[in-house]
N, C-alpha and C positions, 0 to 999 in steps of 0.2 A: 468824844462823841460816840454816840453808841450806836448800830446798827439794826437795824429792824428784817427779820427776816420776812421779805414776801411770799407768797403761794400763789400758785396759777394752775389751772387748770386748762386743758384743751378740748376745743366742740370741733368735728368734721365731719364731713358725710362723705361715705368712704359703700363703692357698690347702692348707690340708689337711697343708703341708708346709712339714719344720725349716727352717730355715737360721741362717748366723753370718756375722756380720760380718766381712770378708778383713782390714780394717783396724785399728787400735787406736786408741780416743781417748782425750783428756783428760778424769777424771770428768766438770766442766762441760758436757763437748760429750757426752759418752754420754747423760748425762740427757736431752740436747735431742732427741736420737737416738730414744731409750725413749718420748718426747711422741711424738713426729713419726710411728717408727712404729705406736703406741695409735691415735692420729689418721685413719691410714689403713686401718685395722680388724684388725691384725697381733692374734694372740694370745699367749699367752705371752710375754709380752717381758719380758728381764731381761737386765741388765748384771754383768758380771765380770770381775775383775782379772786380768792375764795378766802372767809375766814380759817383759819389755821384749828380754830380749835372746833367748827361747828362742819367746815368741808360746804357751807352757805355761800352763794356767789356775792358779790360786794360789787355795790354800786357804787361808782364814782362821779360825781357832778364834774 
């Protein structure tokens, strides 16, 4: 069986204002990400899937 590597990306608003993550991670590590910035008092925070090759967010029905 062969493994599909997924991409994520993070959106929070952090000081009044949006931002996103320049990078993409491994679900695993976005999650830790999503703690880490809860943790720091980030609002809104949530992770989303992005093509790997284009960095385009990906809609999932």
């Amino acid at each position: 069986m062969r493994a599909t590597m997924r991409n994520f990306r993070i959106r929070w608003t952090e000081d009044g204002r949006p931002r996103e993550s320049a990078v993409s991670y491994s679900e695993r590590v976005a999650e830790r990400e999503v703690a880490a910035k809860r943790d720091n008092g980030a609002v809104d925070v949530e992770m989303f899937e992005v093509d790997p090759m284009t960095g385009e967010e990906l809609v999932r029905s």
